[in-house]
C-alpha positions, 0 to 999 in steps of 0.5 A: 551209480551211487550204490556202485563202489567199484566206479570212481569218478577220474581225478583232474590228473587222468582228464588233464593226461586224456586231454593232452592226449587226444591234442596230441593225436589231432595235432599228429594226424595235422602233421601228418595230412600236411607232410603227406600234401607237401610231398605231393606237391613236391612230387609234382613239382618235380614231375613238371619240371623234368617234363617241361624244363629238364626232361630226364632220360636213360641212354639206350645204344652205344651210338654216342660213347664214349662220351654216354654210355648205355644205361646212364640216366641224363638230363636235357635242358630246354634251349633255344640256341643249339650250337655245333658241338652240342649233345641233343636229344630229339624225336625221330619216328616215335623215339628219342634219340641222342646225337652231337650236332655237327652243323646247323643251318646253311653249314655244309658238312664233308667227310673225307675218305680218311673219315675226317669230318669237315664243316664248312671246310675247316676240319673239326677237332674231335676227341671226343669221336670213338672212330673215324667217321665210318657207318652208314652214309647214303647222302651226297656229300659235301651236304648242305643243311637246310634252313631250320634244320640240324645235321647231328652223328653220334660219337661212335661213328661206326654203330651211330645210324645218324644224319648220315643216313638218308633214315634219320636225315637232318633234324628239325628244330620242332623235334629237338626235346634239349641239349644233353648237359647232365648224367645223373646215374650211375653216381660214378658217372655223374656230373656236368658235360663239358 
């Protein structure tokens, strides 16, 4: 368009400030395709671990205060070895629950008519017990509990519906999803169980 005197060709300034535009826009949407990848990644990283290594869970009931209380989101962590005292986790009858285990394979667990729980005939110290082993109990005690098997009650003894109860039973170790060792939340509430 010779003739045309309104149209001007761009200065190398306006080509140079395009240019470093257009690098700016491919160099952004880079940043940004590989940011949103990474968070992905992240994001199922995180997914696998807490199914897989450190199933996290939020506390329904108040079978287990006061150590846990309702609401409270705890992570379990996958172990081999559960011991007396433990706080586990496991399935029963298509839900999970959490209980502290009291005896392990071949103990056998008494309770006295003072409440007073007994494994192998030593009494337990339990200050973290809200009551004495009251509830529900349908078992002949003394219970000796049986090869690969857990005898578990919760904390509060008189709400916890446990291995007491005929219902529950012992648990097996192919039920167990983990010891409890964390409350995440409420942050007030969070930290490492002793």
């Amino acid at each position: 368009m010779k003739g045309d005197k309104n149209y001007e060709l761009p200065t190398a300034e306006q080509l140079k400030n395009e240019m470093d535009r257009l690098r700016y826009k491919r160099s952004y949407i880079r940043t940004l395709t590989g940011t949103i990848g990474a968070l992905i990644a992240a994001a199922a990283a995180i997914v696998l671990l807490s199914v897989l290594v450190f199933p996290v869970m939020r506390v329904t009931g108040n079978s287990m205060q006061p150590t846990l209380k309702e609401d409270q989101v705890i992570m379990c962590r996958r172990s081999a070895h559960v011991k007396q005292g433990d706080i586990i986790a496991f399935y029963h009858n298509k839900k999970i629950l959490v209980k502290r285990v009291i005896g392990v394979s071949g103990d056998t667990v008494d309770i006295g008519t003072d409440g007073r729980v007994t494994v192998n005939g030593s009494a337990l110290s339990e200050p973290y017990a809200a009551l004495s082993a009251e509830g529900e109990c349908d078992i002949t005690l003394p219970f000796t509990v049986p090869s690969g098997r857990y005898f578990v009650m919760g904390d509060d003894r008189a709400v916890s519906v446990d291995s007491r109860s005929s219902a529950v039973g012992c648990i097996a170790e192919e039920n167990i999803i983990g010891k409890v060792n964390m409350i995440i939340l409420p942050f007030s509430d969070a930290g490492k169980l002793n």
